[in-house]
N, C-alpha and C positions, 0 to 999 in steps of 0.2 A: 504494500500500500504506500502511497506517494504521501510523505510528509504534510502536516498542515503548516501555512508561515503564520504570526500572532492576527495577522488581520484576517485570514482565512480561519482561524479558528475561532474568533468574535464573530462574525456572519454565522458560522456553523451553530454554535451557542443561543445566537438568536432566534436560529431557524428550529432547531430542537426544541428552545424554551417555547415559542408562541405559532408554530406548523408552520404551513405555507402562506406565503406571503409576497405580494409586490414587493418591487425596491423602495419605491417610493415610501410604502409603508417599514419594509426594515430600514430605513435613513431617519424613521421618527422614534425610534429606539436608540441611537447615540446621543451622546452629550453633545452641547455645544462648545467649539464648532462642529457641526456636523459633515461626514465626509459628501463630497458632491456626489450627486446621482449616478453620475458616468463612473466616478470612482468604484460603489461600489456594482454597479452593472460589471463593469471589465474584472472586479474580481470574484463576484457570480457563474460568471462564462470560465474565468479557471478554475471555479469548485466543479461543476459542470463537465469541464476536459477531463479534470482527476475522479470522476464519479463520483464525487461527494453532494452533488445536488442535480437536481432533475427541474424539470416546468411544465408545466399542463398550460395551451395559450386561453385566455380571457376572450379576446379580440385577434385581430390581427396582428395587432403590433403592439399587446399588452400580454402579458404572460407572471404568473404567479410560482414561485417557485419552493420547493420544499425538499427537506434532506432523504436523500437516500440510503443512508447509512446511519444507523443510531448513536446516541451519545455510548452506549453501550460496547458497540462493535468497534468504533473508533479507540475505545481505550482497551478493549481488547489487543487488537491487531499494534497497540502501539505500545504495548507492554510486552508482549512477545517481538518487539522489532528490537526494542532495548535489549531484553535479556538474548536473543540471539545475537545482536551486535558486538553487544558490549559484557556477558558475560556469559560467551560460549555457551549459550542455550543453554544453560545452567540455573534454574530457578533457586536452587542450594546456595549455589554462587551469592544470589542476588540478597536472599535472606541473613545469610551470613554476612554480606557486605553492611546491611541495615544494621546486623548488631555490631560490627566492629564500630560502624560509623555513630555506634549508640544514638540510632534513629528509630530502633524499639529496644528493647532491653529484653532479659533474659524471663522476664516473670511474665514480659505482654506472650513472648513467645509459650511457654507454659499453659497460660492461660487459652489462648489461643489454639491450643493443642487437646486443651479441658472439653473447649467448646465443639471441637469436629470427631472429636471422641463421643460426645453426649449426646449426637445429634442419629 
């Protein structure tokens, strides 16, 4: 799966949070200043390219568009790109690295382990 960049993953956010939508209507969900229209149309058309968004047309020359891909799958596929990247497809790796990096500790781990046993 092709990377999201941070302004492709704000449209994807917005798109996930409130379904499909005109642009027009996603440009009244930024702060001000707001990006120009064209702005995010042209990066619509790369969510689009990369499969990350699809359109059903309104009109002719009006079109609503909505995610094809869930908040879900996206963190999926992008937690499996990490751990095959970057630690040898090793989810062991990845864990181990949170505790060394004491980003969980050994008791959440424990715990954690309480919980998929009790289940």
């Amino acid at each position: 799966m092709k990377a999201l960049t941070q302004k492709e993953e704000e449209i994807m956010n917005h798109l996930w949070a409130n379904g499909e939508m005109l642009i027009r209507e996603l440009q009244t969900l930024y702060d001000d200043p707001k990006p120009h229209v064209n702005t995010l149309a042209t990066l619509v058309k790369i969510l689009e390219e990369k499969g990350f968004v699809a359109h059903r047309a309104i009109t002719t020359r009006c079109f609503k568009y909505y995610a094809q891909i869930s908040r879900e799958q996206y963190r999926d596929r992008s937690l499996a790109g990490v751990v095959d990247k970057l630690f040898d497809k090793s989810y062991l790796g990845v864990v181990s690295a949170l505790v060394n990096e004491e980003k969980i500790s050994v008791d959440d781990l424990k715990e954690l382990i309480r919980q998929i046993e009790g289940e």
